[in-house]
N, CA, C and O atoms as a DFTB+ gen file, in Angstrom:
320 C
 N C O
     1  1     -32.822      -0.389      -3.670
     2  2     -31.798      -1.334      -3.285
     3  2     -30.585      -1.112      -4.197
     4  3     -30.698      -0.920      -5.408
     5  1     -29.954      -1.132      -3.841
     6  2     -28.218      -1.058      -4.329
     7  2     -27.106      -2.051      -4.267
     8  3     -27.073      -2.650      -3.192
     9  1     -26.109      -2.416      -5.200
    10  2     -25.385      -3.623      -5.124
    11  2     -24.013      -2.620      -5.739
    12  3     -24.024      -1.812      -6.667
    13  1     -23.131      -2.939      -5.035
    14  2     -22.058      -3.064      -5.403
    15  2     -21.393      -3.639      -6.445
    16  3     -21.693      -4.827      -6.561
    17  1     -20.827      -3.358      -7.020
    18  2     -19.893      -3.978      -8.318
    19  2     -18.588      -3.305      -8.324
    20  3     -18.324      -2.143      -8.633
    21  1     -17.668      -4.444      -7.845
    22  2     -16.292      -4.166      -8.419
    23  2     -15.605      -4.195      -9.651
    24  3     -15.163      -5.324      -9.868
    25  1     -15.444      -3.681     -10.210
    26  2     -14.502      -3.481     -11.457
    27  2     -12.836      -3.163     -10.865
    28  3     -12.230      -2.169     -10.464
    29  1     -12.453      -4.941     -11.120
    30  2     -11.181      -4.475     -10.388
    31  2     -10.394      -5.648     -11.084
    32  3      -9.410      -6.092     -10.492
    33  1     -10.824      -6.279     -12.519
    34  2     -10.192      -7.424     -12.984
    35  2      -8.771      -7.187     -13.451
    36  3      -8.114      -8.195     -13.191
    37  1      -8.069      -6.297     -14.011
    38  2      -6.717      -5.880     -14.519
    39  2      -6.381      -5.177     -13.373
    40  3      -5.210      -4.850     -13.183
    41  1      -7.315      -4.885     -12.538
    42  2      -6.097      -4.094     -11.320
    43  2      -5.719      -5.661     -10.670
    44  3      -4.579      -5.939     -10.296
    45  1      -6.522      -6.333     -10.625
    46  2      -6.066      -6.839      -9.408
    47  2      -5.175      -8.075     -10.352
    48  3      -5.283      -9.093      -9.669
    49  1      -4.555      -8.329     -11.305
    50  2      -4.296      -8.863     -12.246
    51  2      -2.642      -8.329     -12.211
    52  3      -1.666      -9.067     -12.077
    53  1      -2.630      -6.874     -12.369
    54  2      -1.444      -5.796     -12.268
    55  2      -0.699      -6.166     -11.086
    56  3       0.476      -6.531     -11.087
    57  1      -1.763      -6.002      -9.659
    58  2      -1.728      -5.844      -8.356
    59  2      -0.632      -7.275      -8.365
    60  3       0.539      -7.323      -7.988
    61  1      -1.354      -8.192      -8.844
    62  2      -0.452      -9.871      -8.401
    63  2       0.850      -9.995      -9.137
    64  3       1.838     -10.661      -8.828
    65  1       0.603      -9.049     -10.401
    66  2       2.291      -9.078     -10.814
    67  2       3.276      -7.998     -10.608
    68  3       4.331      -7.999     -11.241
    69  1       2.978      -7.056      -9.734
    70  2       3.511      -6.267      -8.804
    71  2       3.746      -6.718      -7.576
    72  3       2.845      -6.826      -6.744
    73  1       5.296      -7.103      -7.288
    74  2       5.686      -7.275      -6.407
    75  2       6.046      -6.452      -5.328
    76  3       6.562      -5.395      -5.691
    77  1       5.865      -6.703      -3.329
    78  2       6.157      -5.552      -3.097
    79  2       7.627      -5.086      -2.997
    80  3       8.050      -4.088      -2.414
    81  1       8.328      -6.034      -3.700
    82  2      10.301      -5.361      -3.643
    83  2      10.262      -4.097      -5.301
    84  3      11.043      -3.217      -5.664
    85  1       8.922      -4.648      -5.912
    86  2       8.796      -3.344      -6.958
    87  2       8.607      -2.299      -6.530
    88  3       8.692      -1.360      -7.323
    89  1       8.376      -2.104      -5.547
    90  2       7.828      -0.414      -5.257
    91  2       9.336       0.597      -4.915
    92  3      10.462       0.456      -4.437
    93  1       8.555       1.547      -5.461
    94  2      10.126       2.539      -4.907
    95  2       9.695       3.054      -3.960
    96  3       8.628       3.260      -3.383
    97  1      10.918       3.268      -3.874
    98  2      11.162       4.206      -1.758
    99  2      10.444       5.151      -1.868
   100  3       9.967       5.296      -0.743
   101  1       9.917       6.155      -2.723
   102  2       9.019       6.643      -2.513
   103  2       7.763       6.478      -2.299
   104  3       7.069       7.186      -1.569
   105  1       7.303       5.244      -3.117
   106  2       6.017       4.646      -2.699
   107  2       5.962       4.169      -1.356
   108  3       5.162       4.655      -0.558
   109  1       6.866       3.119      -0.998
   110  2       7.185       2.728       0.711
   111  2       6.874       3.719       1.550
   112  3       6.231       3.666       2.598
   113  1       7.584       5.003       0.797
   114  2       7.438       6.118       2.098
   115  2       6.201       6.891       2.170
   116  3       6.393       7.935       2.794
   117  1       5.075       6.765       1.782
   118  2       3.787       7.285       1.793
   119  2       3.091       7.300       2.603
   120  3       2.080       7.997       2.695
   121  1       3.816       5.944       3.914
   122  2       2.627       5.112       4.562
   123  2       3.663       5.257       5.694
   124  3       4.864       5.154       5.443
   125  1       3.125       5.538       7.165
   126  2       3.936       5.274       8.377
   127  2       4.651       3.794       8.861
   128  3       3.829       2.902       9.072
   129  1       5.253       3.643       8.945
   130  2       6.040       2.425       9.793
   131  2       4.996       1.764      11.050
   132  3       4.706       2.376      12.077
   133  1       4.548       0.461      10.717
   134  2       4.103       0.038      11.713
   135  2       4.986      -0.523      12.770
   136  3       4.676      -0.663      13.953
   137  1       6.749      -0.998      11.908
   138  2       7.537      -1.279      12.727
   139  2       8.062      -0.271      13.804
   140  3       7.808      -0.479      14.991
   141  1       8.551       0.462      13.538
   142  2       9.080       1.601      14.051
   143  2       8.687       3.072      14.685
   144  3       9.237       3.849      15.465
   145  1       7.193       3.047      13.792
   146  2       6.719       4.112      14.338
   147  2       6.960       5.482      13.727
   148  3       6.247       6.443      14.017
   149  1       8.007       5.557      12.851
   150  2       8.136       6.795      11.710
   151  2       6.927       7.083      11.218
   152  3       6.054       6.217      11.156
   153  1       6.685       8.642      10.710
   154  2       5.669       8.613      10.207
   155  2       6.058       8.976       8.624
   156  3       7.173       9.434       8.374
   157  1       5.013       8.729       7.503
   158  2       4.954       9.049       6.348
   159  2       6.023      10.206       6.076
   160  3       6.096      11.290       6.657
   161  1       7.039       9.586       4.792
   162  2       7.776      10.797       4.555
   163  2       9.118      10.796       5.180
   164  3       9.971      11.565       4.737
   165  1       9.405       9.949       6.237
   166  2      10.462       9.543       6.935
   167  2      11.165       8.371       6.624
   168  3      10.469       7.606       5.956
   169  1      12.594       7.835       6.930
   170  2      12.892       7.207       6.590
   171  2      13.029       6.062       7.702
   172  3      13.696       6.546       8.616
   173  1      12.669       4.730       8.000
   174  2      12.820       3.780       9.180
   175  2      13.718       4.336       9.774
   176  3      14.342       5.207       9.169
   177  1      14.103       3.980      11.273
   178  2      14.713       4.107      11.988
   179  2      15.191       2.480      12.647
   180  3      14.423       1.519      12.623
   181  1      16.505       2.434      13.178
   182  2      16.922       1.484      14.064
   183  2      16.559       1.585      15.527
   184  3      16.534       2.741      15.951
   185  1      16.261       0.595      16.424
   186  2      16.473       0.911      17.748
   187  2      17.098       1.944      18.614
   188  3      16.691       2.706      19.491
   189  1      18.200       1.695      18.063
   190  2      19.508       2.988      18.474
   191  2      19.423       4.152      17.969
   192  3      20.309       4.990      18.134
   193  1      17.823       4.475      16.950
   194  2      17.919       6.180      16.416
   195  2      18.467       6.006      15.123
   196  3      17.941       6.655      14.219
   197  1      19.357       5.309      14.868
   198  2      19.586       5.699      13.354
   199  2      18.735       5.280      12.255
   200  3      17.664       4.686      12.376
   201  1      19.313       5.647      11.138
   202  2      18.499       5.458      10.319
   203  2      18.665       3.963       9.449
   204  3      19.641       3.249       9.675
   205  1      18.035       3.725       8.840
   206  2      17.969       1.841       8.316
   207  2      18.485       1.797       7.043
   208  3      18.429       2.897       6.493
   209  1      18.887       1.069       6.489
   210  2      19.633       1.409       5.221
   211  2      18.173       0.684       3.944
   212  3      18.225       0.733       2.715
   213  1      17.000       0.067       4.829
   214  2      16.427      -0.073       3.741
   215  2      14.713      -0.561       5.187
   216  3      14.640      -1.087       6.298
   217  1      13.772       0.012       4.230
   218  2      12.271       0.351       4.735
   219  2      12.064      -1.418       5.806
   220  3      12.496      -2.491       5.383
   221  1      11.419      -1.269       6.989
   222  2      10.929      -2.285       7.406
   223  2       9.686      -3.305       6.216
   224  3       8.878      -3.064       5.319
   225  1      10.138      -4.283       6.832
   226  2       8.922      -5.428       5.563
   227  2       7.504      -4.994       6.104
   228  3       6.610      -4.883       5.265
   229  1       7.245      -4.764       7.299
   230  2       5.650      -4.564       7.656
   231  2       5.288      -3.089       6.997
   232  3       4.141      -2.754       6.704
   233  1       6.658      -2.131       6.785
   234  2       6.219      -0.547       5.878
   235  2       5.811      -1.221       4.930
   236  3       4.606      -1.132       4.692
   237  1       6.757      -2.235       3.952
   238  2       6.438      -2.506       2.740
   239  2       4.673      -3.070       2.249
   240  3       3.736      -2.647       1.572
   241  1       4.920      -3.940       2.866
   242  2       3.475      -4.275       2.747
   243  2       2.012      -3.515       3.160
   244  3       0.895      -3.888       2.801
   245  1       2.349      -2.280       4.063
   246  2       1.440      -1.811       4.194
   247  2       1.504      -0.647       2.862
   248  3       0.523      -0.177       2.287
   249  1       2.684      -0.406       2.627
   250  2       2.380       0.533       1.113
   251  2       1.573      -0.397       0.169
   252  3       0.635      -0.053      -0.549
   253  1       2.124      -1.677       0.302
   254  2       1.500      -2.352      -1.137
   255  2      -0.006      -2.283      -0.835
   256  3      -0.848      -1.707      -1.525
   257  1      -0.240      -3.051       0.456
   258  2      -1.973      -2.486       0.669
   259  2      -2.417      -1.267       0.453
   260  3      -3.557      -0.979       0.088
   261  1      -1.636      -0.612       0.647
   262  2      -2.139       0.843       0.300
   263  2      -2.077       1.339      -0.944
   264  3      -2.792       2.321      -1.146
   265  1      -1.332       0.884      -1.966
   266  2      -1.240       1.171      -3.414
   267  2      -2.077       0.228      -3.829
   268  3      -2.474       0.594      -4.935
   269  1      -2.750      -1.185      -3.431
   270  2      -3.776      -1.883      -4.229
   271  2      -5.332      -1.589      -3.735
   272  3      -6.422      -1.929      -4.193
   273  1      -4.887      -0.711      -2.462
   274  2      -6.502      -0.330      -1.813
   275  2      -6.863       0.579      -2.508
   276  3      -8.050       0.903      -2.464
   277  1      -5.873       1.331      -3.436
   278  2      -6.089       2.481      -4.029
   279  2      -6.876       2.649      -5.300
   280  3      -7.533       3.502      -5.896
   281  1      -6.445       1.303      -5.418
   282  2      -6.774       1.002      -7.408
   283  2      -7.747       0.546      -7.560
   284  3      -8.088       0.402      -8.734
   285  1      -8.722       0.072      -6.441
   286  2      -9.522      -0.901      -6.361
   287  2     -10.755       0.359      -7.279
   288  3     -10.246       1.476      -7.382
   289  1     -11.883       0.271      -7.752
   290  2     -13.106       0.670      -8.336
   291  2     -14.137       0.075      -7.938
   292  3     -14.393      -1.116      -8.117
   293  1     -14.898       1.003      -7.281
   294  2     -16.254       0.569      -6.724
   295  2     -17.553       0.752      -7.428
   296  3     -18.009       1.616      -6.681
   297  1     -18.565       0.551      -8.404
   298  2     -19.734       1.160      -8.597
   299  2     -20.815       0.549      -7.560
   300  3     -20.949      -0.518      -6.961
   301  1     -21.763       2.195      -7.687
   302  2     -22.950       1.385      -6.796
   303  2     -24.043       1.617      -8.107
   304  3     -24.168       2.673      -8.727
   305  1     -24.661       0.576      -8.311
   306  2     -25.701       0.466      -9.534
   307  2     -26.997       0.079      -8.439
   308  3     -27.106      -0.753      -7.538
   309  1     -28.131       1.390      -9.149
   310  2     -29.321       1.073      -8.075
   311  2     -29.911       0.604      -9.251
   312  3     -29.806       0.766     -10.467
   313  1     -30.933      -0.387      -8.002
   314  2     -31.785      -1.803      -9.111
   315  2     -32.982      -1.031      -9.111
   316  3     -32.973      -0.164      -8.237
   317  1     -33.920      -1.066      -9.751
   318  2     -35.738      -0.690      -9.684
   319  2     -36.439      -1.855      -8.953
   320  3     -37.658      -1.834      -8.784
């Protein structure tokens, strides 16, 4: 039998005082646009094709999920 243990007390500590207007445009840009549909590496787009002068909020937050899904630490400790 096996149990999980997270070790994730200072990440997730970090995670809450990391805001997602902290991240840089490069971090934002890691992750595809759920608004828009850009993919990773691109920059949002407007309706009209152009480009956005700053990342959709649903990119943002999916980077931040994606930079705190990252940090997370899993052990699996088997019991006797």
């Amino acid at each position: 039998m096996s149990k999980i243990v997270q070790i994730s007390d200072w990440v997730q500590l970090h995670s809450r005082r990391m805001k997602k207007s902290e991240l840089t445009p490069k971090q934002i840009s890691v992750v595809p646009c759920p608004t828009c549909g850009v993919p990773a590496g691109k920059r949002c787009e407007l309706h009209s094709g152009a480009l956005r002068s700053e990342p959709h909020a649903g990119r943002k937050f999916a980077a931040f999920e994606d930079i705190e899904g990252k940090n997370r630490i899993h052990l699996v400790i088997d019991e006797c």
